[in-house]
C-alpha positions as a LaTeX table, in Angstrom:
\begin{tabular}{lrrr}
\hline
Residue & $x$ (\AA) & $y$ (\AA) & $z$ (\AA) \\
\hline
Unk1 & 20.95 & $-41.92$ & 9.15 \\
Unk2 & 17.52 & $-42.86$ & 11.05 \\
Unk3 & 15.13 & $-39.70$ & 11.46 \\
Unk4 & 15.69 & $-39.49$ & 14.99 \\
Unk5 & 18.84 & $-38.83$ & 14.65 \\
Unk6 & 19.17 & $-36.87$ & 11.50 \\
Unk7 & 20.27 & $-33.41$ & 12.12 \\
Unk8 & 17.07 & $-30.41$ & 12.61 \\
Unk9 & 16.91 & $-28.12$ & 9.63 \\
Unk10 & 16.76 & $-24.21$ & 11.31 \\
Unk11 & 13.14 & $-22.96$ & 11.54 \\
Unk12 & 12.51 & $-19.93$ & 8.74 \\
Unk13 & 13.15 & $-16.96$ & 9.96 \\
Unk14 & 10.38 & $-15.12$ & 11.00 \\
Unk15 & 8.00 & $-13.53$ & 9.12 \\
Unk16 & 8.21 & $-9.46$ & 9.08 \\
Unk17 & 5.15 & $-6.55$ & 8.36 \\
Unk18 & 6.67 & $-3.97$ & 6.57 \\
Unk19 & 4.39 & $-1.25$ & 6.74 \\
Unk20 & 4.89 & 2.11 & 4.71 \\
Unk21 & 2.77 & 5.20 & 4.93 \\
Unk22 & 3.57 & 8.29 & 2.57 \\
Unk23 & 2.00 & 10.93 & 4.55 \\
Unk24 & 1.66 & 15.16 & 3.97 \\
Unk25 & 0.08 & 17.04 & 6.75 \\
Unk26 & $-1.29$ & 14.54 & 8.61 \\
Unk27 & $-0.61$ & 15.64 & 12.13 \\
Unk28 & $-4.67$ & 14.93 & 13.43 \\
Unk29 & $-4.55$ & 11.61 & 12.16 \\
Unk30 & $-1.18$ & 10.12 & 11.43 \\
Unk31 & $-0.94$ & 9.22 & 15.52 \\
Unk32 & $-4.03$ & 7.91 & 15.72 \\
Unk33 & $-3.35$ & 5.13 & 12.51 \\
Unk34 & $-0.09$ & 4.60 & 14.34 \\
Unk35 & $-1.90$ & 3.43 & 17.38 \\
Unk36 & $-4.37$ & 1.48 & 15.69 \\
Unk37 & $-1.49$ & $-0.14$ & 13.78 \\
Unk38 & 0.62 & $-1.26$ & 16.95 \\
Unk39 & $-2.84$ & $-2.85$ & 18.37 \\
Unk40 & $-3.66$ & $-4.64$ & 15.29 \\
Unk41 & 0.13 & $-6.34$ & 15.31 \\
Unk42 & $-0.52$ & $-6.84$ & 18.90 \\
Unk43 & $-3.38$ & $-8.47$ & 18.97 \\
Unk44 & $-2.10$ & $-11.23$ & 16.62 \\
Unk45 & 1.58 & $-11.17$ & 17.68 \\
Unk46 & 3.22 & $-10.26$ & 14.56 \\
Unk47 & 6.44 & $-8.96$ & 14.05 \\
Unk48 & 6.29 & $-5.44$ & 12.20 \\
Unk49 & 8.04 & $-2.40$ & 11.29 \\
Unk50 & 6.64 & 0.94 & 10.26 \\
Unk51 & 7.83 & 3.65 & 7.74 \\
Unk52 & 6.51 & 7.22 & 7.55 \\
Unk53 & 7.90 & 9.08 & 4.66 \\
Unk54 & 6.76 & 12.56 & 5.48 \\
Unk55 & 6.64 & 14.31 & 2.33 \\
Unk56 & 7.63 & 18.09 & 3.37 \\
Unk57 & 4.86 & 18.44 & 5.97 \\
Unk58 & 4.50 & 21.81 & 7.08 \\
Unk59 & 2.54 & 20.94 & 10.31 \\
Unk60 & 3.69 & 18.78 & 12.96 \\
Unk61 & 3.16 & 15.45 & 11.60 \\
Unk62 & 7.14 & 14.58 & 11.96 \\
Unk63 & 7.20 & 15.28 & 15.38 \\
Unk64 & 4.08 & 12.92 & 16.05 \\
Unk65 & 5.62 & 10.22 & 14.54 \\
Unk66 & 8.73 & 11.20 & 16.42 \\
Unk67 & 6.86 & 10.77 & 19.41 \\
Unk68 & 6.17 & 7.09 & 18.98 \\
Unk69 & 9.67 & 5.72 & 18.29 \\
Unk70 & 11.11 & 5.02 & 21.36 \\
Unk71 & 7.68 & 2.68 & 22.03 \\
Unk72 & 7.13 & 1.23 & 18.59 \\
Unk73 & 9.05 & 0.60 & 15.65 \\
Unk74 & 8.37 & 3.17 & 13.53 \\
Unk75 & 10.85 & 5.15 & 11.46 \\
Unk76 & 10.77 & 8.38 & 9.96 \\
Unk77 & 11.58 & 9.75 & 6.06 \\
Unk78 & 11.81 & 13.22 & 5.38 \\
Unk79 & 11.30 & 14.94 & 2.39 \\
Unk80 & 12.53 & 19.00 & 2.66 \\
Unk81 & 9.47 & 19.54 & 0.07 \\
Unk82 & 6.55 & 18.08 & $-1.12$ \\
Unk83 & 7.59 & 16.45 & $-4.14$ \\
Unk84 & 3.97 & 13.97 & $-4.70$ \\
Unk85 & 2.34 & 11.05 & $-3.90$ \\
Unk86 & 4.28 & 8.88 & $-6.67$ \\
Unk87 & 8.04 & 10.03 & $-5.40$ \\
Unk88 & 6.87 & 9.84 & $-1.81$ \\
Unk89 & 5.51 & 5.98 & $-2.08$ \\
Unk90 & 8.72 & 5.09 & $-4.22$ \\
Unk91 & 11.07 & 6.09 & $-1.37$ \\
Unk92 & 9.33 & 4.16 & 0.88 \\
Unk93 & 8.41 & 1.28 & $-1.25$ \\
Unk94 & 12.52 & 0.99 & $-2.32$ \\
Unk95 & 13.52 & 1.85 & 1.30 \\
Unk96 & 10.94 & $-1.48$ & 2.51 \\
Unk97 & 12.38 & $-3.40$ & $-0.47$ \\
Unk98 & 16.15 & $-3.23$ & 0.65 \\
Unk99 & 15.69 & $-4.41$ & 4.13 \\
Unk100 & 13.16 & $-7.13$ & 3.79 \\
Unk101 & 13.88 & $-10.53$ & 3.09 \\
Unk102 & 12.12 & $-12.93$ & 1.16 \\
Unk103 & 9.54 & $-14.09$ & 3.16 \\
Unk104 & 8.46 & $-10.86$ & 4.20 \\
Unk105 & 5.15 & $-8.82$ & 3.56 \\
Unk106 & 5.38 & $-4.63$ & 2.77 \\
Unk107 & 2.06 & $-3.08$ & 2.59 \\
Unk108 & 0.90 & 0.23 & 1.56 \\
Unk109 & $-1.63$ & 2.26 & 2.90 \\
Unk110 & $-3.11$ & 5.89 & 3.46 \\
Unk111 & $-1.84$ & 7.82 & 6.36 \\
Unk112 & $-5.53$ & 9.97 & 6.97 \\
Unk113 & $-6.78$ & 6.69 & 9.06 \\
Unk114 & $-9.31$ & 6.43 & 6.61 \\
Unk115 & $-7.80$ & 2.48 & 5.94 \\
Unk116 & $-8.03$ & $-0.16$ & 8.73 \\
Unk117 & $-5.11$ & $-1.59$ & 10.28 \\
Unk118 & $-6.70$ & $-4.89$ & 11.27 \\
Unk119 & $-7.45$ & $-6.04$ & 7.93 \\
Unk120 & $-4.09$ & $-6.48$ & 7.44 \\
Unk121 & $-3.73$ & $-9.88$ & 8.81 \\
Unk122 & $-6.37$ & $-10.63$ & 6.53 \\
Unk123 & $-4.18$ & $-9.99$ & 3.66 \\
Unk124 & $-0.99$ & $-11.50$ & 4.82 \\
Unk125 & $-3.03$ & $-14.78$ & 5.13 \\
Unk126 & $-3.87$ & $-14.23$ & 1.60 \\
Unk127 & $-0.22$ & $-13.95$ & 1.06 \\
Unk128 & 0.37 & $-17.30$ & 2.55 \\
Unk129 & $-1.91$ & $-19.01$ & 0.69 \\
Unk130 & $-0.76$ & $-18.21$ & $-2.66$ \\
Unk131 & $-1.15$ & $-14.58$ & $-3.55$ \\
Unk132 & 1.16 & $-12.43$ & $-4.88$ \\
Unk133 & $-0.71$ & $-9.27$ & $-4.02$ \\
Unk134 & $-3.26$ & $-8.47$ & $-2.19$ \\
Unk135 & $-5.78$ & $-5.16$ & $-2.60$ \\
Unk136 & $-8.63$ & $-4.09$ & 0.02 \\
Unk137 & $-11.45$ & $-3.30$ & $-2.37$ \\
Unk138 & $-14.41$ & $-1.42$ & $-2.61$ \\
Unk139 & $-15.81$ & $-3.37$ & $-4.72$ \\
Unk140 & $-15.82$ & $-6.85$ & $-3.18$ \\
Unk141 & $-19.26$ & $-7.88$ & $-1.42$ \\
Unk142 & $-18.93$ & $-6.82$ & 2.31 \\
Unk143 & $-16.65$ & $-3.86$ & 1.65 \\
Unk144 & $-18.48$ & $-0.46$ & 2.64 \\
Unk145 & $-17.63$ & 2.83 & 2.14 \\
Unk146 & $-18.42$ & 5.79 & 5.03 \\
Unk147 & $-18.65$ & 9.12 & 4.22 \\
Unk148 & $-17.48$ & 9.21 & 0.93 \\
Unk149 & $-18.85$ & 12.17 & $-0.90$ \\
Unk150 & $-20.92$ & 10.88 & $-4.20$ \\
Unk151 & $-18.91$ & 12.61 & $-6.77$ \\
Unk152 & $-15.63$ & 10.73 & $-5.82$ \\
Unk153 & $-17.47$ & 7.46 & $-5.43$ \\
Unk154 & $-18.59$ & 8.21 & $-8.97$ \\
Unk155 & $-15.01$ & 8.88 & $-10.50$ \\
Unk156 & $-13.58$ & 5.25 & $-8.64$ \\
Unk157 & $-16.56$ & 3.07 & $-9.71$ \\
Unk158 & $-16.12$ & 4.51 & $-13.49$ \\
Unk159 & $-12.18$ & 4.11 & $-12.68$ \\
Unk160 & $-12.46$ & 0.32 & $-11.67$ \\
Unk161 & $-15.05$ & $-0.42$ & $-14.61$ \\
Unk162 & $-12.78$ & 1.47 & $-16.99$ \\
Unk163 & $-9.52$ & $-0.61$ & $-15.80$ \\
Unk164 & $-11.65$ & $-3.83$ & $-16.11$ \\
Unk165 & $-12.38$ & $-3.34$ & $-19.55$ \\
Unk166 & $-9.69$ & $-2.42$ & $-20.77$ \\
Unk167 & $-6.36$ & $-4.04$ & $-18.28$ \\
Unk168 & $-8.84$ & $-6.95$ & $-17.65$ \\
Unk169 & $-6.79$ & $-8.95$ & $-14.52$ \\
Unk170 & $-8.09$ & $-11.56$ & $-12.47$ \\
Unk171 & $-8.45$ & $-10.88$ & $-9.48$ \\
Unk172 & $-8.26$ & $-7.05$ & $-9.73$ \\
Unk173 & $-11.68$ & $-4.64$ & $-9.64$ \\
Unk174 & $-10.69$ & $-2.19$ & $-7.12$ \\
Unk175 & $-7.45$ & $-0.57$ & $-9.73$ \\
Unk176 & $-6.68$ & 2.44 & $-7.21$ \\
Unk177 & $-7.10$ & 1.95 & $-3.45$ \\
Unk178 & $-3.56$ & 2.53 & $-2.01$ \\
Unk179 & $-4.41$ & $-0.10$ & 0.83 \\
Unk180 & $-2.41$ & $-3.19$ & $-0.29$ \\
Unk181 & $-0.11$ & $-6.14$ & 0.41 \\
Unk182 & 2.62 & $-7.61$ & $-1.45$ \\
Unk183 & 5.05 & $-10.34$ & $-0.95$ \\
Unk184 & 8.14 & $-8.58$ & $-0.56$ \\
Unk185 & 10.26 & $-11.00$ & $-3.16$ \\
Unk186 & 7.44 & $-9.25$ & $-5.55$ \\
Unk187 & 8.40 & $-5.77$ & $-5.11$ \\
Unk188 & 12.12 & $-6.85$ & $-5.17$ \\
Unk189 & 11.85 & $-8.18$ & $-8.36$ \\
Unk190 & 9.93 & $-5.82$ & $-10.19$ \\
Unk191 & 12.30 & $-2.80$ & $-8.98$ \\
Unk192 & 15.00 & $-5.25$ & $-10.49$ \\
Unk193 & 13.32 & $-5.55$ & $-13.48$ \\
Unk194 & 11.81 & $-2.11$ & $-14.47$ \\
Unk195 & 14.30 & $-0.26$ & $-12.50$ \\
Unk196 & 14.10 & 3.20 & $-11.75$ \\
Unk197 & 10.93 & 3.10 & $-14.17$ \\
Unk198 & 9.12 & 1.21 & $-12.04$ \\
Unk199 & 8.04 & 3.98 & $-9.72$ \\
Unk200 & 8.17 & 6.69 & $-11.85$ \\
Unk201 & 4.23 & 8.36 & $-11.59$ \\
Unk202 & 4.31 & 11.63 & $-9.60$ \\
Unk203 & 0.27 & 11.59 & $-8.92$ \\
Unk204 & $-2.67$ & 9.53 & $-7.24$ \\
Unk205 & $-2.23$ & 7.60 & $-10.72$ \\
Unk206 & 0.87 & 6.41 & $-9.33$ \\
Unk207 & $-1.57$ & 3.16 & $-7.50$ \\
Unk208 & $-2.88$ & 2.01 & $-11.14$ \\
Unk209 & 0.80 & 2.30 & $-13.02$ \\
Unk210 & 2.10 & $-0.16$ & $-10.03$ \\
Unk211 & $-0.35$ & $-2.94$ & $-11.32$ \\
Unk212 & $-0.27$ & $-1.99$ & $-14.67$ \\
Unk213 & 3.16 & $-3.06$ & $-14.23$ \\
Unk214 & 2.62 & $-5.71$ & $-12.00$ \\
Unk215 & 0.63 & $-7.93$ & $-14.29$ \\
Unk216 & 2.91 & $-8.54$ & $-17.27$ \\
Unk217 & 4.57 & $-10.19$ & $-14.56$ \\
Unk218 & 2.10 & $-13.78$ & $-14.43$ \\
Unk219 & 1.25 & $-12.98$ & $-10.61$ \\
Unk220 & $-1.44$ & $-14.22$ & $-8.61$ \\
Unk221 & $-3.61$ & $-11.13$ & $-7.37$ \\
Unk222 & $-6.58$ & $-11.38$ & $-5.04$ \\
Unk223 & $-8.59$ & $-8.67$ & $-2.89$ \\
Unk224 & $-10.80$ & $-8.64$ & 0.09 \\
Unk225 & $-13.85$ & $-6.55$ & 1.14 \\
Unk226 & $-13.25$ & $-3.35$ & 3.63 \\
Unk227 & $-14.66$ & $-0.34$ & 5.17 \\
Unk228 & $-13.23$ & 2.95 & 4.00 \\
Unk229 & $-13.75$ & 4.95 & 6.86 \\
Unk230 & $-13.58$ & 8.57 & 4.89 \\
Unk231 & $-15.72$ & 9.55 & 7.43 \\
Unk232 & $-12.16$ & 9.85 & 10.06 \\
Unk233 & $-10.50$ & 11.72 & 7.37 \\
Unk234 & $-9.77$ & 15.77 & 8.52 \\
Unk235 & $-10.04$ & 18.05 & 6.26 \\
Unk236 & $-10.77$ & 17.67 & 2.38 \\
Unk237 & $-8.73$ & 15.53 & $-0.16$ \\
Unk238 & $-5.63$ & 16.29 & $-1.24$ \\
Unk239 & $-6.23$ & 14.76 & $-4.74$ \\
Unk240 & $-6.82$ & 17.29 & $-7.72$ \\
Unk241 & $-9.62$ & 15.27 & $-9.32$ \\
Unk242 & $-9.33$ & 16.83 & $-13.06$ \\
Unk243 & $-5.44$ & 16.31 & $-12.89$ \\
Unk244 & $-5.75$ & 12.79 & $-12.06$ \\
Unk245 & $-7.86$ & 11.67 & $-14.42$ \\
Unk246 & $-6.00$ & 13.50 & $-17.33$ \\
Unk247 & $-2.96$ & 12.04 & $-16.12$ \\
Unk248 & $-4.21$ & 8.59 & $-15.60$ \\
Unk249 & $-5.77$ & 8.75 & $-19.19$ \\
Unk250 & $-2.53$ & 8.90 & $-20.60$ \\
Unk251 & $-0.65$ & 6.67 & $-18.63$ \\
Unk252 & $-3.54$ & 4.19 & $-19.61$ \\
Unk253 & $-2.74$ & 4.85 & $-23.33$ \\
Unk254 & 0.73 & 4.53 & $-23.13$ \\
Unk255 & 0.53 & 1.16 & $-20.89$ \\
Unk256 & $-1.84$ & 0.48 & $-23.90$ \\
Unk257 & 0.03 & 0.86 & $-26.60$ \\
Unk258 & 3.25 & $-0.46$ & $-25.22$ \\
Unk259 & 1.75 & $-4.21$ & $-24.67$ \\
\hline
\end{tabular}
């Protein structure tokens, strides 16, 4: 059969954003990242979808995000309490996992605004070039950080130098910043592998467990410089800073000790 007339292989399917945002009282901000979301994907014609998983809010953050469906797609996750960061992000992470194929992308990020939606096709490109995941660091040369108070900049540099030492991964200085990108055949096969132990970190320590996990796994990992913009963020964190480190401690020993 010549080439002209051998039959056309069916072009790949395309290529899907599957963006998931654990969010808890939110209701200042969570609209405006939603907007600033459907420009980025705009801009660059990309085929996305979006998935809030409000985690008990007791403001009006559902009915913000309600207010964008019918424009956008953007769905909506309810939790009737607020059960954590780590439960929260698993919902959405196994929720992303089921519908996306392959090919597709699912990336993480904060739901305060403080993370910027148009770095994102800086990441997928990443993806397409080889990487397995992707993180936005803080610690890559360009990457700022605005408004950041001193004594949390403190606890993440000692966090990524601590992580470095001791989980050394290439690729990987920036161990905790939520604002990522994996290849969605990733995430599918390390829920198949660990199970429901995958995703099994209530707290902020949740972010390091995932890669913990992630690297006995021979992937390619790779980051890229960004602006934390802390300075959009309303209202003070939500993290309880001596809690996370004691938890993260220990889930450092026992990743440690079970190598």
């Amino acid at each position: 059969m010549s080439a002209s007339t051998r039959p056309a292989q069916a072009a790949p399917p395309p290529r899907t954003i599957h963006v998931v945002l654990p969010a808890f009282n939110e209701e200042t901000q969570i609209g405006k990242l939603l907007d600033r979301i459907e420009e980025a994907m705009a801009e660059e014609s990309l085929r996305y979808r979006v998935l809030v998983v409000d985690d008990g809010s007791t403001d009006a953050t559902a009915e913000v995000v309600r207010q964008r469906i019918d424009r956008m797609p953007v769905s909506l996750m309810q939790h009737a309490t607020n059960v954590g960061l780590g439960t929260t992000l698993r919902d959405g992470l196994v929720q992303a996992a089921e519908v996306a194929s392959l090919r597709d992308v699912i990336v993480t990020m904060d739901a305060d605004d403080t993370h910027t939606p148009g770095l994102i096709v800086r990441m997928v490109r990443m993806l397409r070039e080889g990487h397995d995941v992707v993180i936005a660091s803080r610690y890559q040369n360009g990457s700022r950080a605005v408004g950041v108070p001193l004594r949390r900049r403190m606890l993440s540099r000692g966090a990524s130098i601590f992580f470095r030492l001791i989980f050394p991964t290439p690729g990987v200085r920036d161990f905790t910043c939520g604002f990522r990108a994996y290849r969605a055949e990733v995430l599918q096969a390390a829920i198949e592998r660990y199970g429901s132990g995958f995703l099994d970190q209530d707290g902020f320590q949740c972010m390091v467990d995932i890669l913990l996990k992630l690297r006995r796994m021979n992937l390619i990992f790779g980051e890229v410089p960004f602006i934390l913009r802390y300075d959009y963020k309303a209202g003070g964190t939500k993290m309880k800073e001596g809690q996370t480190i004691w938890n993260t401690l220990q889930l450092a020993l026992r990743h440690k000790l079970s190598r």
